[in-house]
HTML snippet that shows the backbone in 3Dmol.js (N, CA, C, O; Angstrom):
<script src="https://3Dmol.org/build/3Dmol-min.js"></script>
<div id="view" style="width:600px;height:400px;position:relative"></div>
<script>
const pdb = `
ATOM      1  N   UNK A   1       0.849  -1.180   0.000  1.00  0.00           N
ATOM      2  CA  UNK A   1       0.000   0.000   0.000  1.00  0.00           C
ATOM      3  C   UNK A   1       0.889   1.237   0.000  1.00  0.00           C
ATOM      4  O   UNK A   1       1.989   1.081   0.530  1.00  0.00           O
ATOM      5  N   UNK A   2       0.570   2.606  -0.571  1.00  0.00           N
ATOM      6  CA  UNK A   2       1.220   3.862  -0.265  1.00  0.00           C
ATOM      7  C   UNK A   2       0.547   4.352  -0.033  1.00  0.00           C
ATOM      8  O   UNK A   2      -0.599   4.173  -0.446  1.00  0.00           O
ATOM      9  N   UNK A   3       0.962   5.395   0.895  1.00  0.00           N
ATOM     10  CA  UNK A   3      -0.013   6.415   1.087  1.00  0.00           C
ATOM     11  C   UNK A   3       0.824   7.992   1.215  1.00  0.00           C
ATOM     12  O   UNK A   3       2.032   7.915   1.434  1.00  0.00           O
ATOM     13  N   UNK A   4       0.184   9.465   1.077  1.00  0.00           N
ATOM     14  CA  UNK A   4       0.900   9.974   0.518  1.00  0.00           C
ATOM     15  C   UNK A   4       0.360  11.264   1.682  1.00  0.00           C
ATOM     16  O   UNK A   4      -0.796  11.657   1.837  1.00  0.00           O
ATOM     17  N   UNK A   5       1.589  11.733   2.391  1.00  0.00           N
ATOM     18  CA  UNK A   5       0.970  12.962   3.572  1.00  0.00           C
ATOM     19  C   UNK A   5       2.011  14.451   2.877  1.00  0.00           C
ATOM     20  O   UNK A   5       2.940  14.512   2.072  1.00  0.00           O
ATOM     21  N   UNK A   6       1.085  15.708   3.869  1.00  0.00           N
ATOM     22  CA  UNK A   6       1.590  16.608   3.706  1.00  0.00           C
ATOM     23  C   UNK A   6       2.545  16.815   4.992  1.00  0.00           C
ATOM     24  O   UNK A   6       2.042  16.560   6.086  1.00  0.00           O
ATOM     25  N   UNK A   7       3.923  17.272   4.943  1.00  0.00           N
ATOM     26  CA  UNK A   7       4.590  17.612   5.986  1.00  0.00           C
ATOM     27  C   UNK A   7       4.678  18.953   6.417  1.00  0.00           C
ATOM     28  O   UNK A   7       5.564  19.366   5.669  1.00  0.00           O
ATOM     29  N   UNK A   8       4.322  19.980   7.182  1.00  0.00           N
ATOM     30  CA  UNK A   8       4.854  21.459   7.293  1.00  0.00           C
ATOM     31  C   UNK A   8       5.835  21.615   7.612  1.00  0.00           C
ATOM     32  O   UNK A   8       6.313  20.713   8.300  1.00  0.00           O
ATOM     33  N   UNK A   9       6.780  22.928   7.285  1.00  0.00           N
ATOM     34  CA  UNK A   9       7.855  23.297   8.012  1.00  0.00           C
ATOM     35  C   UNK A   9       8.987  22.636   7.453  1.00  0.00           C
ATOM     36  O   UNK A   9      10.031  23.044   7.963  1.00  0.00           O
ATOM     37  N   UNK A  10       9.200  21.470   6.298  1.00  0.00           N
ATOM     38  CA  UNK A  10      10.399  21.165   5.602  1.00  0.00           C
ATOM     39  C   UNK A  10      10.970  22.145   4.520  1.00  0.00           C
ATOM     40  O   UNK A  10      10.234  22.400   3.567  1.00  0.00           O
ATOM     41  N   UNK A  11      11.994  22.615   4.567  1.00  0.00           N
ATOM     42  CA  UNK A  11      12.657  23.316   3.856  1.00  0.00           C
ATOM     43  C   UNK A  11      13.948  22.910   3.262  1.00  0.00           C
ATOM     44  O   UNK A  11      14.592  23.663   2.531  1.00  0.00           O
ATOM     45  N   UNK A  12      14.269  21.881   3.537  1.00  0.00           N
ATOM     46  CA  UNK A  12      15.879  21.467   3.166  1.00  0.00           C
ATOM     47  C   UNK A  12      15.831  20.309   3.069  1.00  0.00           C
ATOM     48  O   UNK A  12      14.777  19.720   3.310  1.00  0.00           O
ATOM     49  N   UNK A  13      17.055  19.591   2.654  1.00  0.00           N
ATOM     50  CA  UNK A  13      17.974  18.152   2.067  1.00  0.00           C
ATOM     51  C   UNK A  13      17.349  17.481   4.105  1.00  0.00           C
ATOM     52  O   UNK A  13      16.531  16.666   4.529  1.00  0.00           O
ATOM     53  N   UNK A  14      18.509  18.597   4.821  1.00  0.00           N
ATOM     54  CA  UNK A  14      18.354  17.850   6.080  1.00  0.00           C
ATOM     55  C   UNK A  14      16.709  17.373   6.809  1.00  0.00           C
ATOM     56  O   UNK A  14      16.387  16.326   7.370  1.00  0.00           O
ATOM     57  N   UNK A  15      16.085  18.342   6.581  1.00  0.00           N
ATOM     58  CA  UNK A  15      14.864  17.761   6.626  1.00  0.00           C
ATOM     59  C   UNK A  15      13.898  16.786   6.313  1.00  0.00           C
ATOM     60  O   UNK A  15      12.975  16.267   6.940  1.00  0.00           O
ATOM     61  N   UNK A  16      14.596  16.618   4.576  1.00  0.00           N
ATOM     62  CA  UNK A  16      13.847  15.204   4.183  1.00  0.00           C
ATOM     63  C   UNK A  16      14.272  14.230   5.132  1.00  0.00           C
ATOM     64  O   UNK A  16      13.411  13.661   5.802  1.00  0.00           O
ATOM     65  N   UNK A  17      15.710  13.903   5.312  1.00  0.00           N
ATOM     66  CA  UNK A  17      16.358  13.374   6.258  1.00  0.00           C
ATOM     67  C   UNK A  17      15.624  12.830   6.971  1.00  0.00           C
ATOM     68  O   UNK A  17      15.078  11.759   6.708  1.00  0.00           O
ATOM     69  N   UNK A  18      15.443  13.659   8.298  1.00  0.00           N
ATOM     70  CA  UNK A  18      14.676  13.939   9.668  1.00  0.00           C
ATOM     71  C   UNK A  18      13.605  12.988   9.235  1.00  0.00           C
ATOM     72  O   UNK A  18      13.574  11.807   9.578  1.00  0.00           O
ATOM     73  N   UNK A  19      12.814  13.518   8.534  1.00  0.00           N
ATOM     74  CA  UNK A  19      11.120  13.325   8.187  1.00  0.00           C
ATOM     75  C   UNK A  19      11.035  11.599   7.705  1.00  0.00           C
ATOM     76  O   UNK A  19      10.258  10.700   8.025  1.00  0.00           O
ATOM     77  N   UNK A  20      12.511  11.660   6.574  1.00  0.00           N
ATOM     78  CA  UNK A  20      12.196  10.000   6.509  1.00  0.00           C
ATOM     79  C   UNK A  20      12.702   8.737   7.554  1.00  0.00           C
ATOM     80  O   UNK A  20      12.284   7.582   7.620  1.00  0.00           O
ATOM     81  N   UNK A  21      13.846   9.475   8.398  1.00  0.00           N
ATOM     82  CA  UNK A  21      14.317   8.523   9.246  1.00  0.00           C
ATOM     83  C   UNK A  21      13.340   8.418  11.022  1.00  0.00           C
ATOM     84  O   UNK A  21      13.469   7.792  12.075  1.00  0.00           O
ATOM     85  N   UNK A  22      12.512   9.330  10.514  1.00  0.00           N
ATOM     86  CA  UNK A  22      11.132   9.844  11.944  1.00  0.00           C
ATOM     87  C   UNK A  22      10.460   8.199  11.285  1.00  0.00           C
ATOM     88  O   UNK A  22      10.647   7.035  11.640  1.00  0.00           O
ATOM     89  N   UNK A  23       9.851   8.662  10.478  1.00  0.00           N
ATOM     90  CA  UNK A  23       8.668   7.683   9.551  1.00  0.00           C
ATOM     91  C   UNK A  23       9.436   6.155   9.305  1.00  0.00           C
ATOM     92  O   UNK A  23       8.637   5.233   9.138  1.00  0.00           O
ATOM     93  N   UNK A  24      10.498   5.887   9.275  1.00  0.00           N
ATOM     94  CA  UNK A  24      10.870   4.769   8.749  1.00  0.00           C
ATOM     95  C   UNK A  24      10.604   3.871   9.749  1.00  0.00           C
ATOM     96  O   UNK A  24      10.377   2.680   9.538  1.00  0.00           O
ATOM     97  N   UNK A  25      10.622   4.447  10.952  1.00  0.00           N
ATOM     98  CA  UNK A  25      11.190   3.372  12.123  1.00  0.00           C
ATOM     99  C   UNK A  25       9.474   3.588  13.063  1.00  0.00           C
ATOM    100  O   UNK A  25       9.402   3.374  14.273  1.00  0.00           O
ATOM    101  N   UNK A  26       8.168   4.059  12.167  1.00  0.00           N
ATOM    102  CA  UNK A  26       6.955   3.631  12.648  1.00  0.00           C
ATOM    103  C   UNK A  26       6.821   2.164  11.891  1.00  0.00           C
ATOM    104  O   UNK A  26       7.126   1.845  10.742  1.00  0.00           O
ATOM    105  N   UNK A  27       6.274   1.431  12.922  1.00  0.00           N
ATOM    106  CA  UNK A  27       5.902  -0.006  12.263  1.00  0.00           C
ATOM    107  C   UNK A  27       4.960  -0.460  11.251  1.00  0.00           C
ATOM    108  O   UNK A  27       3.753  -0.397  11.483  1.00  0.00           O
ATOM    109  N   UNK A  28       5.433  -0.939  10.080  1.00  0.00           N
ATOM    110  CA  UNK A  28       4.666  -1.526   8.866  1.00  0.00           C
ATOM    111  C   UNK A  28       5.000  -0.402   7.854  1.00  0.00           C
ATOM    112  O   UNK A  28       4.335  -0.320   6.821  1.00  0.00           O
ATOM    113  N   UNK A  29       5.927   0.398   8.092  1.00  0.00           N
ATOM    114  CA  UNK A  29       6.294   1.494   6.823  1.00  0.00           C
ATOM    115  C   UNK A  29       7.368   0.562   6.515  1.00  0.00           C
ATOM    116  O   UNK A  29       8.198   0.196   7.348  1.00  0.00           O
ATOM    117  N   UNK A  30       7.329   0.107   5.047  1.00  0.00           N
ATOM    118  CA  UNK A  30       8.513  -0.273   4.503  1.00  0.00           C
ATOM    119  C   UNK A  30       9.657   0.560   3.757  1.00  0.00           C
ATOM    120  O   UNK A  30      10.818   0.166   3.650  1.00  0.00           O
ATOM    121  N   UNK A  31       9.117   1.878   3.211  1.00  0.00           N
ATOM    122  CA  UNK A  31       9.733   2.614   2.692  1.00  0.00           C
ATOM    123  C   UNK A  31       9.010   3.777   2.240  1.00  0.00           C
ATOM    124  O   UNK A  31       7.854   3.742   1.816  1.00  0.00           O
ATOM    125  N   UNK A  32      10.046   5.267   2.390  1.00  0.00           N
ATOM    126  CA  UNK A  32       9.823   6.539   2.386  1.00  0.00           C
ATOM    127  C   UNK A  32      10.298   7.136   1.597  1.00  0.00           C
ATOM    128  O   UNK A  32      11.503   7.032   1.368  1.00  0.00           O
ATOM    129  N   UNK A  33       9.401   8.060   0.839  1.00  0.00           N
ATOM    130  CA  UNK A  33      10.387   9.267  -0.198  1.00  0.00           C
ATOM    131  C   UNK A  33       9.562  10.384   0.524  1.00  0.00           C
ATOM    132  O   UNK A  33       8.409  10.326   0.949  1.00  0.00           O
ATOM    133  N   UNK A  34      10.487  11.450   0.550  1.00  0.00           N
ATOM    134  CA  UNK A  34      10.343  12.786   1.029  1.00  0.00           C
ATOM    135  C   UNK A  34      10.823  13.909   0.446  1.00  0.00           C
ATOM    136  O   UNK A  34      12.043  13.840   0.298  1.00  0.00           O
ATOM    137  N   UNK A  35      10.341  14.912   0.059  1.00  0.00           N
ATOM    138  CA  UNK A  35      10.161  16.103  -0.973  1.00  0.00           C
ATOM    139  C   UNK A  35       9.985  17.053  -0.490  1.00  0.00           C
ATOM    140  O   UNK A  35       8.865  17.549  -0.607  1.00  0.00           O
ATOM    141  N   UNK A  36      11.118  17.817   0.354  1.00  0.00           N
ATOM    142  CA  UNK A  36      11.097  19.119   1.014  1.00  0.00           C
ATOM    143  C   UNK A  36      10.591  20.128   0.278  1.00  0.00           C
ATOM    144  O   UNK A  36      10.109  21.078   0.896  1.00  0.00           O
ATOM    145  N   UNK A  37      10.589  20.144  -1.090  1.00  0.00           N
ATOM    146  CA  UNK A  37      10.210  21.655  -2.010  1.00  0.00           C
ATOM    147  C   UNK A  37       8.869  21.271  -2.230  1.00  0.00           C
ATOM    148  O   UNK A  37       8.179  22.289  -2.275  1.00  0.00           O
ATOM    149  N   UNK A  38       7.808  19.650  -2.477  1.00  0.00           N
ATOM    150  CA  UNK A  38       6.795  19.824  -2.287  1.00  0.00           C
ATOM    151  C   UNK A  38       6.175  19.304  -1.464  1.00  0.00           C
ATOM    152  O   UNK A  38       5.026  18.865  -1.513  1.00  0.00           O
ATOM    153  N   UNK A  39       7.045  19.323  -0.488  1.00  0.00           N
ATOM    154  CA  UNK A  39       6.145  19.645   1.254  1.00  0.00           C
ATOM    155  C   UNK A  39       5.415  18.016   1.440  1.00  0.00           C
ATOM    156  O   UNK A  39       4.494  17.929   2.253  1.00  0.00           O
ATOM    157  N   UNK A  40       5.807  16.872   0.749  1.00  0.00           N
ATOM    158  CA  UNK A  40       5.119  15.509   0.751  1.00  0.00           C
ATOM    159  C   UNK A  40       6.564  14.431   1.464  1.00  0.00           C
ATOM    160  O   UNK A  40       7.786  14.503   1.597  1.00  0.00           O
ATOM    161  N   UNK A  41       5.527  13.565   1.734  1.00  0.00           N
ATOM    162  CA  UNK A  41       6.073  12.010   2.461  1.00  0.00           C
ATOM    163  C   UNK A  41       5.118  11.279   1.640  1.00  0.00           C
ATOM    164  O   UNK A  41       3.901  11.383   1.798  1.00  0.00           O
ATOM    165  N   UNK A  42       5.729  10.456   0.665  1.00  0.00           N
ATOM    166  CA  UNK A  42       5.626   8.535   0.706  1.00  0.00           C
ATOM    167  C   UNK A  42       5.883   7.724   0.888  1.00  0.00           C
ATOM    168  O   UNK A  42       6.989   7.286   0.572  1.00  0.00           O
ATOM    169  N   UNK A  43       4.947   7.035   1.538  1.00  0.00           N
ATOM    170  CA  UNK A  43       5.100   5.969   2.438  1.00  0.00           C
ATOM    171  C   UNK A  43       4.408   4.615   1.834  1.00  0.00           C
ATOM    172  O   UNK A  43       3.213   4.371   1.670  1.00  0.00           O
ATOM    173  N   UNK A  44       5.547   3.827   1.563  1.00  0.00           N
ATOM    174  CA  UNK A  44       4.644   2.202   1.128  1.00  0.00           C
ATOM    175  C   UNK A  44       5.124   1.743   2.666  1.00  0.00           C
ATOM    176  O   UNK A  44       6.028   1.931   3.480  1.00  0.00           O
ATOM    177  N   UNK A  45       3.702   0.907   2.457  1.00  0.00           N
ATOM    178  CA  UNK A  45       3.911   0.198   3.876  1.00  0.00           C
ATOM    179  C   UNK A  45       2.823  -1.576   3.733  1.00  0.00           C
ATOM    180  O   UNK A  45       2.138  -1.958   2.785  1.00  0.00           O
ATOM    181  N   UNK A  46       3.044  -2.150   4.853  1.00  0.00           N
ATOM    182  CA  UNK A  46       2.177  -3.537   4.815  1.00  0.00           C
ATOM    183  C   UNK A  46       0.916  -3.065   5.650  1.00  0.00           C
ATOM    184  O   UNK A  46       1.251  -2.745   6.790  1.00  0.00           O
ATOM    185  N   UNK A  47      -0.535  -2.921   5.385  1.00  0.00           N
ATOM    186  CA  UNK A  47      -1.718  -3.154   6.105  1.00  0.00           C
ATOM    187  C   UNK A  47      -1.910  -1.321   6.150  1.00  0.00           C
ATOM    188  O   UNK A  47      -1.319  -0.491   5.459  1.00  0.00           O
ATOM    189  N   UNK A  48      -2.744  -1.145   7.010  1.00  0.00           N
ATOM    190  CA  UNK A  48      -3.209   0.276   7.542  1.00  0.00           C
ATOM    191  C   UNK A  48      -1.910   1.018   8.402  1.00  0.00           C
ATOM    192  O   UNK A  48      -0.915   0.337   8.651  1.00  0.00           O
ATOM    193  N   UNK A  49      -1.945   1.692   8.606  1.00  0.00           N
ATOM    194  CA  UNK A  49      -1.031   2.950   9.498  1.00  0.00           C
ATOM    195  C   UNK A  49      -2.139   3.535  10.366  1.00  0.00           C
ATOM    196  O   UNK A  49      -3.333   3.824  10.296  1.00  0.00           O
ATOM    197  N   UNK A  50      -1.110   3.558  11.228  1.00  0.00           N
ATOM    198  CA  UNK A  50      -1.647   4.098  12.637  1.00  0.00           C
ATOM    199  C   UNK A  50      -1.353   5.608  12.224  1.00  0.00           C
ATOM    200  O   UNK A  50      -0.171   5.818  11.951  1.00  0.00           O
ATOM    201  N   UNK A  51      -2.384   6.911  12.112  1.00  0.00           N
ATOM    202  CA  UNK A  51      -2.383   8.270  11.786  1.00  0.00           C
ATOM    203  C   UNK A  51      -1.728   8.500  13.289  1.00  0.00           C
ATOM    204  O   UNK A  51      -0.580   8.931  13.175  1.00  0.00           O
ATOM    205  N   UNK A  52      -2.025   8.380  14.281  1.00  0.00           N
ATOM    206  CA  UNK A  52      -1.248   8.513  15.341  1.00  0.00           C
ATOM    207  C   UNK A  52      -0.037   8.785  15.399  1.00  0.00           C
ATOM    208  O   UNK A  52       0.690   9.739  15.678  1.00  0.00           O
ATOM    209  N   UNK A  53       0.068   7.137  14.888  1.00  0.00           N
ATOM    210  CA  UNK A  53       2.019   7.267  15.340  1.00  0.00           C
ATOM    211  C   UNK A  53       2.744   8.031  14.012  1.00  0.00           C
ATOM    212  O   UNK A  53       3.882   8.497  14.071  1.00  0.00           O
ATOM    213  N   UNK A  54       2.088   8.068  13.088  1.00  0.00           N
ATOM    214  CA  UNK A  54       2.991   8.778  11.601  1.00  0.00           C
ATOM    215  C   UNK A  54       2.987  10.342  12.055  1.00  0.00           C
ATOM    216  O   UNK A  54       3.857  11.073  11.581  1.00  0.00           O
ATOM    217  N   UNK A  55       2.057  10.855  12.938  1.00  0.00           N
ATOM    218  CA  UNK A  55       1.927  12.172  13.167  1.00  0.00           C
ATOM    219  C   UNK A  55       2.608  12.323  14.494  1.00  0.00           C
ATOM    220  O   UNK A  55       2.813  13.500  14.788  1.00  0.00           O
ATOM    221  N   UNK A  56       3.117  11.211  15.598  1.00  0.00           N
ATOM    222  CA  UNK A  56       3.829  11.450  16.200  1.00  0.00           C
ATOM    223  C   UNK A  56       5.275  11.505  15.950  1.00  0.00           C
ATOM    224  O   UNK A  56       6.097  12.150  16.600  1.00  0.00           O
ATOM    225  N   UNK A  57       5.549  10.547  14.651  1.00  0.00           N
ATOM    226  CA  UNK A  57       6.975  10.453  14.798  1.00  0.00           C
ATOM    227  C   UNK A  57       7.357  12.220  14.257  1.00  0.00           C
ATOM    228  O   UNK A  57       8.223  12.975  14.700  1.00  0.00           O
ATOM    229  N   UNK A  58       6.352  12.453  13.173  1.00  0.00           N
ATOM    230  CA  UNK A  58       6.742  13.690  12.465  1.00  0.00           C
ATOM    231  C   UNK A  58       6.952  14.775  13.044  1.00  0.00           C
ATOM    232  O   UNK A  58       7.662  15.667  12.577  1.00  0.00           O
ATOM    233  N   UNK A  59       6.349  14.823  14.140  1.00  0.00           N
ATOM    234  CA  UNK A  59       6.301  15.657  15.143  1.00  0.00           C
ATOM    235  C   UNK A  59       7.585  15.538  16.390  1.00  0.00           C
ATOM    236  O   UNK A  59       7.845  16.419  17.209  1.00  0.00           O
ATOM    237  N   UNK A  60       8.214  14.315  16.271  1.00  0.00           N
ATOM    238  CA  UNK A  60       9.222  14.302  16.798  1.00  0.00           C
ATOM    239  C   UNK A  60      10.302  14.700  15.954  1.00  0.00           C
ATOM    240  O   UNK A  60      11.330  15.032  16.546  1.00  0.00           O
ATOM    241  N   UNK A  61      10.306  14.738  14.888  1.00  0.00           N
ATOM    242  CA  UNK A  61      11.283  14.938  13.511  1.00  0.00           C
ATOM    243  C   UNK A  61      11.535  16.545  13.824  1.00  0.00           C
ATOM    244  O   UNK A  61      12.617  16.999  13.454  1.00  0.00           O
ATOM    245  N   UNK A  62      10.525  17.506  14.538  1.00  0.00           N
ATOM    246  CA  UNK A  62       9.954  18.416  14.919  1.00  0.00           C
ATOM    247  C   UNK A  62       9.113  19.242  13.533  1.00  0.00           C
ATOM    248  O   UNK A  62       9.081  20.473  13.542  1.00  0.00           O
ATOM    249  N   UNK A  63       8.537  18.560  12.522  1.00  0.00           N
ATOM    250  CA  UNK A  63       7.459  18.938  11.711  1.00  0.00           C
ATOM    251  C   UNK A  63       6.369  18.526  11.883  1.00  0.00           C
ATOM    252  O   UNK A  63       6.429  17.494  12.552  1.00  0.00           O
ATOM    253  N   UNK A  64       5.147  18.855  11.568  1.00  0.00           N
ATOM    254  CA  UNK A  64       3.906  18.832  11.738  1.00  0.00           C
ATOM    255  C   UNK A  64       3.260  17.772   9.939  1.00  0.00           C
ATOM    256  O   UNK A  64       3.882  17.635   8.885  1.00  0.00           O
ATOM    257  N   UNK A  65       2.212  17.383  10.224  1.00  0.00           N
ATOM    258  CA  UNK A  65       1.288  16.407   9.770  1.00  0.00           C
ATOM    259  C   UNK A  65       0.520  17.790   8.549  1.00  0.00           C
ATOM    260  O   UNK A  65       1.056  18.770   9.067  1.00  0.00           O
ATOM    261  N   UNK A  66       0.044  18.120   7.882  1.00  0.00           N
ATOM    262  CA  UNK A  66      -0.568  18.838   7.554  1.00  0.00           C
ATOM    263  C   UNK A  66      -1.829  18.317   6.758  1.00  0.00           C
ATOM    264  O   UNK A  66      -2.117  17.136   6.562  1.00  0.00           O
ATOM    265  N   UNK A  67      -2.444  19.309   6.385  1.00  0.00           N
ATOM    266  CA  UNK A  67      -4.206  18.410   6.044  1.00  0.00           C
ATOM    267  C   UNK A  67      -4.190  18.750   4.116  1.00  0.00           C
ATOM    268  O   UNK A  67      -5.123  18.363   3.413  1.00  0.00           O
TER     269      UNK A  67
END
`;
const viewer = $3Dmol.createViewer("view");
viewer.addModel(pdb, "pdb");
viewer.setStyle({}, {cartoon: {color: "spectrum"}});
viewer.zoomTo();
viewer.render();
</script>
């Protein structure tokens, strides 16, 4: 499955960084691309995602989830 979020507050290389190594290590994400200039995270993963924890890790990355 992929699924495809908005991130706020990425502006740089280091940020994709942050944002994909936040997201990688929530469970059942198999893999992340991240696009600081258009502000997106993709995420293939196995089954459903917990919106929870993808918006917690991002938020630990210190970016926000956006709608």
């Amino acid at each position: 499955m992929q699924t495809e979020i908005v991130i706020e507050g990425m502006t740089c290389e280091h940020c994709e960084h942050a944002v994909g190594q936040a997201l990688t290590a929530v469970g059942g994400i198999t893999s992340v691309s991240v696009d600081a200039e258009a502000g997106i995270a993709v995420m293939e993963h196995e089954g459903p995602l917990a919106a929870d924890a993808v918006a917690a890790a991002v938020a630990e990355a210190g970016y926000s989830v956006g709608e």
